[in-house]
C-alpha positions as CSV (number, residue, x, y, z in Angstrom):
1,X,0.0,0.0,0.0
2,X,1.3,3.3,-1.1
3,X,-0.5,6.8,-0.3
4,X,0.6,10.5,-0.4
5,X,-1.4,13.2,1.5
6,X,-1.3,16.9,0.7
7,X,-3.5,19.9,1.0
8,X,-4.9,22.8,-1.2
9,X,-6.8,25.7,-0.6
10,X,-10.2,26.5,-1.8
11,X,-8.3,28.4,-4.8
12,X,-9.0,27.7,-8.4
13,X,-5.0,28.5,-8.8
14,X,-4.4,25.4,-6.5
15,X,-5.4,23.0,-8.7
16,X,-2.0,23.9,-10.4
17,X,-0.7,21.8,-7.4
18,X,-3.4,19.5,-7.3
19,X,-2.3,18.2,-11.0
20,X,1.5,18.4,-10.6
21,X,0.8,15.7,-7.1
22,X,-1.3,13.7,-8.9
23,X,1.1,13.6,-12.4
24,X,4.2,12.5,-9.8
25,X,1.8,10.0,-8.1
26,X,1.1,8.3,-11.0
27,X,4.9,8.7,-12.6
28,X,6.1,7.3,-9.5
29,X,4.0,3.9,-9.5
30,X,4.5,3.7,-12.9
31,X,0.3,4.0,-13.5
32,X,-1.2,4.5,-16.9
33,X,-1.1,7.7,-18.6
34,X,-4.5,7.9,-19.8
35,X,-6.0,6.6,-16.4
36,X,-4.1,9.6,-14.4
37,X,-6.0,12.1,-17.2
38,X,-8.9,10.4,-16.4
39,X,-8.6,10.7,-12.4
40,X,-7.6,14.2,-13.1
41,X,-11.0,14.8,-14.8
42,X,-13.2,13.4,-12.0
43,X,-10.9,14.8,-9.1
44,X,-10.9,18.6,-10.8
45,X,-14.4,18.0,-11.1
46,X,-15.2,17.9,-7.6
47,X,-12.5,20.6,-6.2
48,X,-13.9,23.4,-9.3
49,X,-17.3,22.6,-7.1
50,X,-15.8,22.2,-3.4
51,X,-13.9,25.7,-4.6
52,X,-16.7,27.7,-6.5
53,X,-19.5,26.2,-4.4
54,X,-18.1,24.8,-1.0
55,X,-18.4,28.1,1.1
56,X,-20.0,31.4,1.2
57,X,-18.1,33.3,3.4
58,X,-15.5,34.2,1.3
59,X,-12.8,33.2,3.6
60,X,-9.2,30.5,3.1
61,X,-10.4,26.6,3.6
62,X,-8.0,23.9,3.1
63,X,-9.0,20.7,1.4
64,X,-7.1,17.6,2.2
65,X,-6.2,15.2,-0.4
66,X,-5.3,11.5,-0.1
67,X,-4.0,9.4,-3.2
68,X,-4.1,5.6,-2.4
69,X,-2.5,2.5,-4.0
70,X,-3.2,-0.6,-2.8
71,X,-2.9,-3.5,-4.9
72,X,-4.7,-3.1,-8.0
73,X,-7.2,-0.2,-6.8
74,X,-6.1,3.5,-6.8
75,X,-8.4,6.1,-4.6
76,X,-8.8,9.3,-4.1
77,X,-10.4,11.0,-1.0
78,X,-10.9,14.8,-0.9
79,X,-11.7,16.0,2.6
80,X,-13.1,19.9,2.7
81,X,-15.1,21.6,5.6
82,X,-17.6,23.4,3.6
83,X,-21.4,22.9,3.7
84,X,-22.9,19.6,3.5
85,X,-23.3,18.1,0.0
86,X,-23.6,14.7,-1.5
87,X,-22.5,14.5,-5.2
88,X,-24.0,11.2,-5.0
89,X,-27.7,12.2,-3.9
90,X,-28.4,14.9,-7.0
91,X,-30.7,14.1,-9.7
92,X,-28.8,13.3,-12.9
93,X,-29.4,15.4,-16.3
94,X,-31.1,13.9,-18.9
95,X,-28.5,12.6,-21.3
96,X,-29.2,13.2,-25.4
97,X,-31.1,16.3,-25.5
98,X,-31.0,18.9,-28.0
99,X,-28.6,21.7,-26.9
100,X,-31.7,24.0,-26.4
101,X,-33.0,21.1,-23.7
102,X,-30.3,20.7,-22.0
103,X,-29.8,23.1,-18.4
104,X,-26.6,24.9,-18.2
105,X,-24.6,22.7,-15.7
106,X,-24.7,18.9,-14.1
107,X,-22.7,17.1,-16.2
108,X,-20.1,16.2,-13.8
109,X,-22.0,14.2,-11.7
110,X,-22.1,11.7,-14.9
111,X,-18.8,12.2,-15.8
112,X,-17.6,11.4,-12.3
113,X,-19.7,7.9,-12.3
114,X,-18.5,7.3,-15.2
115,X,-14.6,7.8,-15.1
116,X,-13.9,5.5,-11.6
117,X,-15.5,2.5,-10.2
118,X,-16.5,2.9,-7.0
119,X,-17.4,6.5,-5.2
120,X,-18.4,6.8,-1.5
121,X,-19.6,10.0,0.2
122,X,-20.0,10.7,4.0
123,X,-20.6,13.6,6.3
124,X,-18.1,13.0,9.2
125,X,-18.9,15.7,11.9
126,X,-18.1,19.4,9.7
127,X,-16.6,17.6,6.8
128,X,-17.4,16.2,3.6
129,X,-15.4,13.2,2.8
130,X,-16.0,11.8,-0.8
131,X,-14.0,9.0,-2.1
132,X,-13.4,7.9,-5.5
133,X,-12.0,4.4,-6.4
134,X,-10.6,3.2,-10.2
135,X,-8.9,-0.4,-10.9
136,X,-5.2,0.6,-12.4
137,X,-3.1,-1.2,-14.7
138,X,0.7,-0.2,-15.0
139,X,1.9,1.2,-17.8
């Protein structure tokens, strides 16, 4: 089992250090190239939201970040104090409408699901702690 933990702050310029952890994570084990763009994709997902979204008091949070390898199973786990929201619990957009159909917004919630394996949200005292899971192969 291998893991690296780090934090960001609720920043949109962070993410700059969210991808260069993530590119030396997956350098590092040796992990498919087009499986760490695709982690990338659902984990910016999330933080864009925990950033833009997350907090309204226009003040510095950190969010923690865990990457995990253990065996054949990579996971990542963001942890951020802002209010209380389930990725998991929203109602998905309908897929294949015209363009004039379809609302502005919601698509990551389907690209998430889509892109990893497994996710698991949970509300642990002031903290959201959501969890995403993908089965690696090495390049």
């Amino acid at each position: 089992m291998t893991h690296c933990h780090f934090h960001i702050k609720n920043d949109l310029p962070e993410l700059t250090t969210f991808q260069l952890q993530l590119d030396a994570f997956f350098d590092k084990h040796q992990l498919c190239t087009e499986l760490a763009g695709e982690m990338m994709l659902v984990a910016e997902e999330l933080l864009v939201n925990i950033i833009n979204y997350g907090h309204t008091d226009g003040l510095e949070h950190v969010i923690k970040i865990e990457f995990l390898i253990k065996q054949d199973l990579f996971s990542a786990t963001l942890i951020d104090d802002g209010m209380a929201f389930n990725p998991l619990k929203q109602q998905l957009p309908t897929l294949g409408q015209s363009i004039e159909h379809t609302a502005i917004g919601g698509l990551g919630i389907p690209l998430i699901l889509s892109l990893s394996d497994e996710q698991h949200y949970q509300r642990k005292g002031q903290y959201n702690v959501f969890r995403f899971e993908r089965r690696v192969r090495q390049s």
